[in-house]
LUMLUM-924201 format. One record per residue: residue in one letter; x, y, z of N, C-alpha, C, CB in turn. Coordinates in nm, 2 decimals. Glycine has a CB too. Example, Ala and Ser with C-alpha at 12.3 -4.5 7.8 and 13.67 -1.06 7.14 Angstrom:
BEGIN
code=A&nX=1.32&nY=-0.57&nZ=0.78&caX=1.23&caY=-0.45&caZ=0.78&cX=1.32&cY=-0.33&cZ=0.78&cbX=1.13&cbY=-0.45&cbZ=0.90 $
code=S&nX=1.28&nY=-0.22&nZ=0.71&caX=1.37&caY=-0.11&caZ=0.71&cX=1.29&cY=0.00&cZ=0.79&cbX=1.41&cbY=-0.06&cbZ=0.57 $
! end
This chain:
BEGIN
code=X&nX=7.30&nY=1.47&nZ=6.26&caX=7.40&caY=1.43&caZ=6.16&cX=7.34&cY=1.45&cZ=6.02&cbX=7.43&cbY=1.28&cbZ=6.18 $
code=X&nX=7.41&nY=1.49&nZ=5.98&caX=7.36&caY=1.58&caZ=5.79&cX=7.34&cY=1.42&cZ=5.74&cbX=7.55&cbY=1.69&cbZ=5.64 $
code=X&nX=7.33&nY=1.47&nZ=5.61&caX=7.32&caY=1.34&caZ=5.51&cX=7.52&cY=1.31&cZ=5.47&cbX=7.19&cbY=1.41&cbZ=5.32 $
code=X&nX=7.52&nY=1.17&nZ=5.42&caX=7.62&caY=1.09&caZ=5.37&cX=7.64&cY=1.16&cZ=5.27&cbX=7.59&cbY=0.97&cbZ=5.34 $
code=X&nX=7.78&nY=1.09&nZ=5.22&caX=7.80&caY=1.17&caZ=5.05&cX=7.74&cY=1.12&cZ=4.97&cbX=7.92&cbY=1.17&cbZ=4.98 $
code=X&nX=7.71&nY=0.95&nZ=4.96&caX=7.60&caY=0.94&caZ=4.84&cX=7.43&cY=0.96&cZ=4.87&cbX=7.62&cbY=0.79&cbZ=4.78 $
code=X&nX=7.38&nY=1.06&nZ=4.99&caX=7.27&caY=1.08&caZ=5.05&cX=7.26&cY=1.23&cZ=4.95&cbX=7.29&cbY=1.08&cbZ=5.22 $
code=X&nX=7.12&nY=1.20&nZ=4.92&caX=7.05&caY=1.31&caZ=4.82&cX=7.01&cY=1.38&cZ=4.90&cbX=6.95&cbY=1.29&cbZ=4.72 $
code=X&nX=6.96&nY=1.56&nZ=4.89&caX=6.84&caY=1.59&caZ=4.98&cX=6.73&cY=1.57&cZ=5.02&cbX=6.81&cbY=1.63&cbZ=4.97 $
code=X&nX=6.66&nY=1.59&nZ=5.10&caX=6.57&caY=1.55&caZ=5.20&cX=6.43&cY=1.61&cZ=5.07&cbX=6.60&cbY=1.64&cbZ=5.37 $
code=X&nX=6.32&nY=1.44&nZ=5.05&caX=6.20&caY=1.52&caZ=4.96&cX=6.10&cY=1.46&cZ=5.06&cbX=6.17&cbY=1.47&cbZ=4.77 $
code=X&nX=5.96&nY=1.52&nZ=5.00&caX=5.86&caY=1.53&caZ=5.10&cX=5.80&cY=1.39&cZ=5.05&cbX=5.75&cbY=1.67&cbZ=5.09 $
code=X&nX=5.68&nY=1.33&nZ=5.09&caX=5.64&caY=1.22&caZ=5.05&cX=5.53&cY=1.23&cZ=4.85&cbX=5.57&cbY=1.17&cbZ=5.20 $
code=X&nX=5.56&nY=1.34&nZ=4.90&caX=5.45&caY=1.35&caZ=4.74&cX=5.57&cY=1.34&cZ=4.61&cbX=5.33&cbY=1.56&cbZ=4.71 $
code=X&nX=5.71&nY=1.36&nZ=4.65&caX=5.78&caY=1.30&caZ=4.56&cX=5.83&cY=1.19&cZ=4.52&cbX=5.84&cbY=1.33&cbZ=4.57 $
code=X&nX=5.83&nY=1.12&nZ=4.65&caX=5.80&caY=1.00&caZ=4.68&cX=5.72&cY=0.90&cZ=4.58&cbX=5.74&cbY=1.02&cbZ=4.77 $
code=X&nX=5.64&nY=0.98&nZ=4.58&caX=5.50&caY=0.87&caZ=4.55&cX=5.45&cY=0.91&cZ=4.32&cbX=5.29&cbY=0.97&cbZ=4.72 $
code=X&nX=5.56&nY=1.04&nZ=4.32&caX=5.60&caY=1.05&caZ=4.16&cX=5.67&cY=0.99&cZ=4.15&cbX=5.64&cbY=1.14&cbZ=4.09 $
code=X&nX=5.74&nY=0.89&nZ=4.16&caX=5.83&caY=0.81&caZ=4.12&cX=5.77&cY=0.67&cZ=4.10&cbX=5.93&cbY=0.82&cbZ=4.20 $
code=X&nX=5.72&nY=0.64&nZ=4.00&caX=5.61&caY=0.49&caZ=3.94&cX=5.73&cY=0.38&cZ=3.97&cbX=5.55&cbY=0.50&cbZ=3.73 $
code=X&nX=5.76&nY=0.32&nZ=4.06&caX=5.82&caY=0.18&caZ=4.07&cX=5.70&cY=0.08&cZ=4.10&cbX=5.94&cbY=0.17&cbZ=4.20 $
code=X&nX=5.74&nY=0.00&nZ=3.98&caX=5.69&caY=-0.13&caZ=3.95&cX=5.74&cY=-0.28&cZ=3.95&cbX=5.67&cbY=-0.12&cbZ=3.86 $
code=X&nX=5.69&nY=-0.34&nZ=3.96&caX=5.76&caY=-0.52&caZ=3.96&cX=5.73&cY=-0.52&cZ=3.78&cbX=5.64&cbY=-0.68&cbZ=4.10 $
code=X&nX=5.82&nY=-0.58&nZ=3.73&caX=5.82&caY=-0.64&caZ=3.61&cX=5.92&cY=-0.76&cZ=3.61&cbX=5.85&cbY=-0.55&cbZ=3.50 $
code=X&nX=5.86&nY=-0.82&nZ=3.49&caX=5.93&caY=-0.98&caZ=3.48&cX=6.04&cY=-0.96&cZ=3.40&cbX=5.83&cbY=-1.10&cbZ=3.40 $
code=X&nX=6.12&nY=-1.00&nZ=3.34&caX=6.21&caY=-1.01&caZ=3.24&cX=6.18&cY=-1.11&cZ=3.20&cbX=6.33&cbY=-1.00&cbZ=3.27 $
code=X&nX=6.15&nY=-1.10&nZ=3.03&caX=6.12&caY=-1.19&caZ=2.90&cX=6.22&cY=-1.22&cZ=2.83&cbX=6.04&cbY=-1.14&cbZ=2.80 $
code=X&nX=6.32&nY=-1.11&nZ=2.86&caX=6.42&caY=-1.17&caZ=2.70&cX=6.60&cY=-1.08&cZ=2.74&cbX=6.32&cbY=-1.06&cbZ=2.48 $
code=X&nX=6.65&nY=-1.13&nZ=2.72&caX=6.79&caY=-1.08&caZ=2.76&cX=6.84&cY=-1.07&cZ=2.61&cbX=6.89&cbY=-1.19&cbZ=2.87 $
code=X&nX=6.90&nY=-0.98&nZ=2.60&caX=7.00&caY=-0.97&caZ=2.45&cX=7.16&cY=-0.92&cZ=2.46&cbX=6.92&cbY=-0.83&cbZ=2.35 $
code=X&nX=7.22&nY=-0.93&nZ=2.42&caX=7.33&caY=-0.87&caZ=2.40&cX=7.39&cY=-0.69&cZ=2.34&cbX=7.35&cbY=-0.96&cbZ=2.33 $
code=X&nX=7.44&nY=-0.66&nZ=2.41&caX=7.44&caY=-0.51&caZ=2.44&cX=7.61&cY=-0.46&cZ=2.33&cbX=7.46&cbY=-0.48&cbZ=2.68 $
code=X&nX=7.70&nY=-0.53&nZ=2.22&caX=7.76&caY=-0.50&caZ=2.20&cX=7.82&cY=-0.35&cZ=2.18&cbX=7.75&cbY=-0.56&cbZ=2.16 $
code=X&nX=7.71&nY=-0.28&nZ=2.14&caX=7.75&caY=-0.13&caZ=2.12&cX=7.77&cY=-0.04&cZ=2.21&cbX=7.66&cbY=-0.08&cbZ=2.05 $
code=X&nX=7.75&nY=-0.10&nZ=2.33&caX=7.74&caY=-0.05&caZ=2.47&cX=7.88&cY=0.01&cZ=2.52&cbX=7.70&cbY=-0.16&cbZ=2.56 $
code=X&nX=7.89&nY=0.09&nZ=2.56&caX=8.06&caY=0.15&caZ=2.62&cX=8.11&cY=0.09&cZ=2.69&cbX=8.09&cbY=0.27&cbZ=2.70 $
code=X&nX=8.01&nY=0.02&nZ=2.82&caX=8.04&caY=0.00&caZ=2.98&cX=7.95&cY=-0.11&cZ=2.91&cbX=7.99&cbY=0.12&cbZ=3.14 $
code=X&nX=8.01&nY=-0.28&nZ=3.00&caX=7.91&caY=-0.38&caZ=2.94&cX=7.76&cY=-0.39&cZ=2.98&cbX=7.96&cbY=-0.50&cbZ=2.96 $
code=X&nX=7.67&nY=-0.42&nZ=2.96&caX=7.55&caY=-0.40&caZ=2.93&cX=7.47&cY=-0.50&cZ=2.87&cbX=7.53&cbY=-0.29&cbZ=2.87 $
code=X&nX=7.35&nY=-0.54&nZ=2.95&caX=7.24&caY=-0.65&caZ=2.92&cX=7.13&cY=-0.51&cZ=2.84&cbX=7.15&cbY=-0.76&cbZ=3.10 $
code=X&nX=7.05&nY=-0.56&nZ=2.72&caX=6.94&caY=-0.48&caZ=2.67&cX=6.83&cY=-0.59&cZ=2.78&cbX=6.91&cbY=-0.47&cbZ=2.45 $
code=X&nX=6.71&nY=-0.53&nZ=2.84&caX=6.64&caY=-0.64&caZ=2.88&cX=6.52&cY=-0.58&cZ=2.84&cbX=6.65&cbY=-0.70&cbZ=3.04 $
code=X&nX=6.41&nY=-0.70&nZ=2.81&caX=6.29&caY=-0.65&caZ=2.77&cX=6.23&cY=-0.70&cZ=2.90&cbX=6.22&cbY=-0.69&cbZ=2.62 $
code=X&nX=6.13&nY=-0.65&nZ=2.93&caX=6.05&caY=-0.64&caZ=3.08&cX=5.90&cY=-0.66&cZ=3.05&cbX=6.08&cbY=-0.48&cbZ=3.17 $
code=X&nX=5.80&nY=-0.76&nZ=3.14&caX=5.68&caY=-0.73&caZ=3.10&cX=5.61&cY=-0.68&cZ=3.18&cbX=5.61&cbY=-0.80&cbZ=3.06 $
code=X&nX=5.55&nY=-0.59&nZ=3.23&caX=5.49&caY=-0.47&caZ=3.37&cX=5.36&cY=-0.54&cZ=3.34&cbX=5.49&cbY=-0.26&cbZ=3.36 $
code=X&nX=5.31&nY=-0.59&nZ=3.29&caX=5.16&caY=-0.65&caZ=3.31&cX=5.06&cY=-0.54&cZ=3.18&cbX=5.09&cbY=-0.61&cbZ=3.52 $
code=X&nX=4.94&nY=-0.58&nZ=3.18&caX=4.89&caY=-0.52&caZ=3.07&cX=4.87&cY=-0.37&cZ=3.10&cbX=4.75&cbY=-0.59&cbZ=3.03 $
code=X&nX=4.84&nY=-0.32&nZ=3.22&caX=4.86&caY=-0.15&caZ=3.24&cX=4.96&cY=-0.08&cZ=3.14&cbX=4.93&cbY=-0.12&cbZ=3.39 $
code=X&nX=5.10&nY=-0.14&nZ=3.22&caX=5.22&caY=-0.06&caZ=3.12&cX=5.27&cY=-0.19&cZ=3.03&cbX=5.37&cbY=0.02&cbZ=3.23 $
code=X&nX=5.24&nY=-0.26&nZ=3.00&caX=5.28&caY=-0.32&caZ=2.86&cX=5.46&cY=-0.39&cZ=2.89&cbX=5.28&cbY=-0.16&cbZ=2.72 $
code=X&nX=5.51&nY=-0.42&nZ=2.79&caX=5.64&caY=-0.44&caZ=2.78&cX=5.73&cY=-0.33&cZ=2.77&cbX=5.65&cbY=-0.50&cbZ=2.68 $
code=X&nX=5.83&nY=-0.31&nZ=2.80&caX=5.93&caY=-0.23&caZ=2.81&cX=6.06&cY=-0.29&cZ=2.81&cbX=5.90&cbY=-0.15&cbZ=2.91 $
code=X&nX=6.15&nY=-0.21&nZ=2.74&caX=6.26&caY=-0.22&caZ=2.76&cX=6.41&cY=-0.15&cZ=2.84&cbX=6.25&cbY=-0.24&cbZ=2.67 $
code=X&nX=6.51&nY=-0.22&nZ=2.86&caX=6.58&caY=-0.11&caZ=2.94&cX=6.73&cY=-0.21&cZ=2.90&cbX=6.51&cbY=-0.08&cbZ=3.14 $
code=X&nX=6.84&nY=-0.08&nZ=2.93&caX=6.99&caY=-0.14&caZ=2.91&cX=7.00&cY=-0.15&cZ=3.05&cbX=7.11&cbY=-0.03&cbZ=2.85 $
code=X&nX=7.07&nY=-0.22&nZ=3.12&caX=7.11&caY=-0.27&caZ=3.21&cX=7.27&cY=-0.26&cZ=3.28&cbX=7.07&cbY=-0.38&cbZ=3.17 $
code=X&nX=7.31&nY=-0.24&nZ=3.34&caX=7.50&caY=-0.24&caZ=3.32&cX=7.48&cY=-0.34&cZ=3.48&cbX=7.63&cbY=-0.03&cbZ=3.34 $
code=X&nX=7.43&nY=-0.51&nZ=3.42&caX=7.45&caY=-0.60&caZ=3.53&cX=7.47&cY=-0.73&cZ=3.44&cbX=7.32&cbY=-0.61&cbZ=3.65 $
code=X&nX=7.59&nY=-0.74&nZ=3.43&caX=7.68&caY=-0.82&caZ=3.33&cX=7.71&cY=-0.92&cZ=3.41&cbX=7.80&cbY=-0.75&cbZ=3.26 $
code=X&nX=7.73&nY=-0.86&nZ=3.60&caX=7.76&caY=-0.96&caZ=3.69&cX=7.59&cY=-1.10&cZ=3.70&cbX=7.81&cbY=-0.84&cbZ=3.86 $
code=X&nX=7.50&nY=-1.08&nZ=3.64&caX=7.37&caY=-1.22&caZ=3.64&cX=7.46&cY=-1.24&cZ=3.46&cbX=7.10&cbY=-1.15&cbZ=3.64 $
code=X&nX=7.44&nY=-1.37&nZ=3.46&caX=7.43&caY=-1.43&caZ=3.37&cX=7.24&cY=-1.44&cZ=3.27&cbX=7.51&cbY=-1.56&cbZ=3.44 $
code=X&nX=7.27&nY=-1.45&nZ=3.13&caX=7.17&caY=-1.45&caZ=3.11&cX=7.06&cY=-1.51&cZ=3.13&cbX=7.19&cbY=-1.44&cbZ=3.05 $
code=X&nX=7.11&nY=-1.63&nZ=3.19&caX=6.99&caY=-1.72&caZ=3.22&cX=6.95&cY=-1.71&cZ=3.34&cbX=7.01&cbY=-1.85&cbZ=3.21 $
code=X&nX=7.04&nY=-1.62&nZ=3.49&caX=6.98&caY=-1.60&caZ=3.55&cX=6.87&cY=-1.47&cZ=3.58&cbX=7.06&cbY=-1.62&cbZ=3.60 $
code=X&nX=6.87&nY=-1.41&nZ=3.48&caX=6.77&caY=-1.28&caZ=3.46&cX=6.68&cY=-1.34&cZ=3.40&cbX=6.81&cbY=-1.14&cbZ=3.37 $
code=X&nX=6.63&nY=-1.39&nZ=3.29&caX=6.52&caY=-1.46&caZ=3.19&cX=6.44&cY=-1.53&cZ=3.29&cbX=6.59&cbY=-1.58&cbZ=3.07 $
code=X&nX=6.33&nY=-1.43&nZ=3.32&caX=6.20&caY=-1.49&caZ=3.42&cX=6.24&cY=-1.48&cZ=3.52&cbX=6.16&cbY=-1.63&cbZ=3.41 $
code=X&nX=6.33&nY=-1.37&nZ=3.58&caX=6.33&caY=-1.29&caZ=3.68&cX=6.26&cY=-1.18&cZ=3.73&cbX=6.40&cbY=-1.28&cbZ=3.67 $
code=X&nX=6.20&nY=-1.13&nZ=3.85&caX=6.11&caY=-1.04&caZ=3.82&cX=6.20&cY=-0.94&cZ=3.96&cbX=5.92&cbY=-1.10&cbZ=3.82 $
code=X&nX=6.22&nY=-0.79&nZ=3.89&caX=6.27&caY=-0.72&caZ=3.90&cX=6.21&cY=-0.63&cZ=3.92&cbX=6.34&cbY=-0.72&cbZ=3.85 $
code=X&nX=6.25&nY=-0.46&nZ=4.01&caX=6.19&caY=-0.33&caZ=4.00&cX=6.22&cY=-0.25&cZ=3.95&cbX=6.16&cbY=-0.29&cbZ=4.07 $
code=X&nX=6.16&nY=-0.20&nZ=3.85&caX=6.20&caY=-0.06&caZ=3.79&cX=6.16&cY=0.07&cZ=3.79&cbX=6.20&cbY=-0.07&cbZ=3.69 $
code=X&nX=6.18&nY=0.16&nZ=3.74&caX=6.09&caY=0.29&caZ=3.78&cX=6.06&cY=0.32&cZ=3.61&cbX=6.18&cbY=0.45&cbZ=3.88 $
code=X&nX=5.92&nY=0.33&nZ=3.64&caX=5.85&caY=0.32&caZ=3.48&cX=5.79&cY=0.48&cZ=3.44&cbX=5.70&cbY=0.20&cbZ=3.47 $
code=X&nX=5.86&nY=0.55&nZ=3.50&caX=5.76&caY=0.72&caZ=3.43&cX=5.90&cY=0.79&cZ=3.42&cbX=5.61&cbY=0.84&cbZ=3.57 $
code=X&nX=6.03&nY=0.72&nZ=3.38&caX=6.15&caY=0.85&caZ=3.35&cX=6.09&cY=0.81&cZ=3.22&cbX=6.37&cbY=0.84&cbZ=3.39 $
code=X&nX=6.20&nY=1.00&nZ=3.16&caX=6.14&caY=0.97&caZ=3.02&cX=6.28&cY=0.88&cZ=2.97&cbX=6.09&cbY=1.13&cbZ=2.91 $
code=X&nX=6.20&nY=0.81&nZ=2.82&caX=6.32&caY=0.68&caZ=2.77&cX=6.46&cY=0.77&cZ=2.78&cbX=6.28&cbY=0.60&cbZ=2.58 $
code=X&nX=6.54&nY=0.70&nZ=2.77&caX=6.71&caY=0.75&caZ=2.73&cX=6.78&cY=0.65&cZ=2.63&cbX=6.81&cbY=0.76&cbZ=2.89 $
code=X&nX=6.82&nY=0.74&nZ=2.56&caX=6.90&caY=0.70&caZ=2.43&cX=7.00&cY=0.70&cZ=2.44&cbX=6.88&cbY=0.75&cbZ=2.32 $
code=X&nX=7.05&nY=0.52&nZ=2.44&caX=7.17&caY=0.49&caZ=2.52&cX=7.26&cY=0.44&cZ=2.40&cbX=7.16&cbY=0.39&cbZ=2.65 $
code=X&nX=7.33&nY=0.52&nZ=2.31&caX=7.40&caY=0.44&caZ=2.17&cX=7.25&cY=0.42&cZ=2.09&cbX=7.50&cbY=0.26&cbZ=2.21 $
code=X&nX=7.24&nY=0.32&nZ=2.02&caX=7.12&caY=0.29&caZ=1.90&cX=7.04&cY=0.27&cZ=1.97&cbX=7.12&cbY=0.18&cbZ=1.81 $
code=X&nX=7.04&nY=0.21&nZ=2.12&caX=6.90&caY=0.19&caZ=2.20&cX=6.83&cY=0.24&cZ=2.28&cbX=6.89&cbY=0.10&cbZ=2.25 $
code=X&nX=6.73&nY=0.30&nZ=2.26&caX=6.60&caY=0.34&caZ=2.33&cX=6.56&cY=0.28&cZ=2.46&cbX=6.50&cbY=0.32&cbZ=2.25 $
code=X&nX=6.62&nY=0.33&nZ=2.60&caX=6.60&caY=0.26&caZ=2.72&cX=6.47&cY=0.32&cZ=2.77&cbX=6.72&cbY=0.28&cbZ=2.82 $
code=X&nX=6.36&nY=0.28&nZ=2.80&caX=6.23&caY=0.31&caZ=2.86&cX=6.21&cY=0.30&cZ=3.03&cbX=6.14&cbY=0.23&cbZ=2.78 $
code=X&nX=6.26&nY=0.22&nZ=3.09&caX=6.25&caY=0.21&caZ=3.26&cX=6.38&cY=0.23&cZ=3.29&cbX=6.20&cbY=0.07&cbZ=3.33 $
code=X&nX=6.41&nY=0.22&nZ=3.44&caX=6.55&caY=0.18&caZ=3.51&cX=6.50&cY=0.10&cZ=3.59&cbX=6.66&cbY=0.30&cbZ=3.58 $
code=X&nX=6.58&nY=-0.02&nZ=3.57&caX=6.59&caY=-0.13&caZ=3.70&cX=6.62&cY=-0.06&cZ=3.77&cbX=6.67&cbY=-0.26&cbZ=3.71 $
code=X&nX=6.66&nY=-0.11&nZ=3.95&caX=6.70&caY=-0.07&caZ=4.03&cX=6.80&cY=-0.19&cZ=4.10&cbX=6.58&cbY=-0.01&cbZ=4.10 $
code=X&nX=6.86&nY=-0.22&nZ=4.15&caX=6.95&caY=-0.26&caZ=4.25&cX=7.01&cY=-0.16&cZ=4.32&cbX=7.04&cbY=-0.34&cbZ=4.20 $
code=X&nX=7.12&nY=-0.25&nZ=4.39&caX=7.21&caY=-0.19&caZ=4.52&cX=7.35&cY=-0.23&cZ=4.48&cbX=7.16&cbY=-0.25&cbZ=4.69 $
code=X&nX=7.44&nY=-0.14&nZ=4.51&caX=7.55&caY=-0.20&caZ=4.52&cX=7.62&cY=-0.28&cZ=4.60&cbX=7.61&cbY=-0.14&cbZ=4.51 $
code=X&nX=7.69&nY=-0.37&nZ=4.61&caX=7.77&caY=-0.49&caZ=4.70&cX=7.88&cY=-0.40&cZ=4.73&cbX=7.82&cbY=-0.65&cbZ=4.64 $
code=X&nX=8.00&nY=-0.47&nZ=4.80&caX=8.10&caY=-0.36&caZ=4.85&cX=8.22&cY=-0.39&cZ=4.76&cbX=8.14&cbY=-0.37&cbZ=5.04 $
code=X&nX=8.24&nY=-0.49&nZ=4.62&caX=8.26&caY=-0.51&caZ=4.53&cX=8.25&cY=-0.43&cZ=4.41&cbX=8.22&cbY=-0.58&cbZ=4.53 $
code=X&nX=8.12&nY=-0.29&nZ=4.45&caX=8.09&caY=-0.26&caZ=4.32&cX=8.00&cY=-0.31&cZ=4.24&cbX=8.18&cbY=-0.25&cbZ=4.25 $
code=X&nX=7.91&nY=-0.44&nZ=4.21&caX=7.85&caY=-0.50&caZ=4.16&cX=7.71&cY=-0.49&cZ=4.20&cbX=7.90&cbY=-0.60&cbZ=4.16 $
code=X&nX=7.63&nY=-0.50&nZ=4.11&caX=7.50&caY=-0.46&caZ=4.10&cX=7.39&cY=-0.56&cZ=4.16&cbX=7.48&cbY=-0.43&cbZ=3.96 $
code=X&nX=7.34&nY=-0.58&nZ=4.26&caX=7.27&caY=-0.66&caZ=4.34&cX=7.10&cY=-0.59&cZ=4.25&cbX=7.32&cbY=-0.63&cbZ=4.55 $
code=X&nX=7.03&nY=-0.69&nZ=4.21&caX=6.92&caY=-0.65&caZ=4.18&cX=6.78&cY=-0.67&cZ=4.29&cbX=6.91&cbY=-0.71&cbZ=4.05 $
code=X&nX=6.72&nY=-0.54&nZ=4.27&caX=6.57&caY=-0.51&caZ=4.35&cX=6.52&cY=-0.64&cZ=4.32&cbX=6.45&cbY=-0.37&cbZ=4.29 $
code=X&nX=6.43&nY=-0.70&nZ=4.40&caX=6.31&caY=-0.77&caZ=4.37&cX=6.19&cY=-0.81&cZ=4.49&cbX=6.36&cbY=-0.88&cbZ=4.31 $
code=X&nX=6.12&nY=-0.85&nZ=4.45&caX=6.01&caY=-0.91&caZ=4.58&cX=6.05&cY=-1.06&cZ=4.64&cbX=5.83&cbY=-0.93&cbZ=4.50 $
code=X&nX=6.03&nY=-1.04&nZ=4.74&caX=6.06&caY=-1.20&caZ=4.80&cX=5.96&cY=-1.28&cZ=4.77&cbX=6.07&cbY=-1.21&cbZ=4.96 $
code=X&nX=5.84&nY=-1.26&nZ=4.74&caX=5.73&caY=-1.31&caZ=4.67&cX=5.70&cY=-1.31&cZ=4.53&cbX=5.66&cbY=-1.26&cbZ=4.71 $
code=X&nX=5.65&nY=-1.42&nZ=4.48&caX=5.58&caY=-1.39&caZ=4.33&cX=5.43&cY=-1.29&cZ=4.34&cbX=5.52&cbY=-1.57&cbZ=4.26 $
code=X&nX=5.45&nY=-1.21&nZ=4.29&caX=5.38&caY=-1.05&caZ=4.27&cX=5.33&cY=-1.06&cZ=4.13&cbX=5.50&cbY=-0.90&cbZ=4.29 $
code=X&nX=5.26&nY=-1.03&nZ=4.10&caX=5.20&caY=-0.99&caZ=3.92&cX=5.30&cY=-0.93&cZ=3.86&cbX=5.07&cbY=-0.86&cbZ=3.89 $
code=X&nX=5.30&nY=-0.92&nZ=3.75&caX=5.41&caY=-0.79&caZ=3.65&cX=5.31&cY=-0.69&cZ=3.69&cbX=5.43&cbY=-0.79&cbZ=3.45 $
code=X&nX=5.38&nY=-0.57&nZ=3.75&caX=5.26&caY=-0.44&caZ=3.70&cX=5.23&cY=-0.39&cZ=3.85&cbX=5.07&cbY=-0.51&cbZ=3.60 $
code=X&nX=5.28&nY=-0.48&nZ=3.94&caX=5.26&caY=-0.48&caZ=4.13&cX=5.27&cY=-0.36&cZ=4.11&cbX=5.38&cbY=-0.56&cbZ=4.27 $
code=X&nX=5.26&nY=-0.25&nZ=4.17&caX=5.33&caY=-0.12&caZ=4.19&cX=5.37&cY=-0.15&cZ=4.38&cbX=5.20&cbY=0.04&cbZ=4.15 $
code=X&nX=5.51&nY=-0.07&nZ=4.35&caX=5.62&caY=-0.04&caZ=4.47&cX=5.56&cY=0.07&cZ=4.56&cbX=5.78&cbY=0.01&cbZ=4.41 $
code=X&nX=5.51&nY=0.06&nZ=4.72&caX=5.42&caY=0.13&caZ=4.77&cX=5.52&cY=0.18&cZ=4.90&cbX=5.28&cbY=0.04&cbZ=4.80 $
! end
């Protein structure tokens, strides 16, 4: 059976393993007005390796207080993207629900900022 329609091609494991996903915390939620599609700015802390970072978000479905000291995965080696005035440096990751809504990655465990995704 081939791949699905949202199924990418088939990579080896060394691509795999270029792709830097990390656990980071979320420190600070802001408001995204300039945004097209609604949008959280979140600042993230990956631990002292990779430092703080920031990223736009389009998961409007958490409230802010439920992200603030949430710890989430992102992939920390794309290069940033300049999303309107802001400078996005990681991408969170979630899954979609069958709603369309953005279910966010995380560890079932408390993990460091900085865990790397193995």
């Amino acid at each position: 059976m081939g791949p699905g329609p949202l199924s990418a091609e088939l990579i080896d494991i060394d691509h795999f393993r270029a792709v830097d996903l990390r656990v980071g915390r979320v420190v600070a939620v802001d408001d995204f007005p300039e945004a097209r599609v609604p949008a959280w700015k979140l600042t993230i802390d990956f631990g002292p390796e990779i430092g703080v970072k920031r990223s736009s978000a389009q998961i409007t479905n958490y409230a802010r207080e439920q992200l603030e000291g949430r710890l989430v995965v992102a992939v920390v080696n794309f290069p940033p993207r300049q999303i309107g005035p802001f400078l996005s440096e990681v991408l969170v990751l979630g899954a979609l629900d069958e709603a369309g809504k953005v279910v966010l990655l995380h560890p079932d465990e408390d993990v460091p900022p900085g865990a790397r995704i193995a």
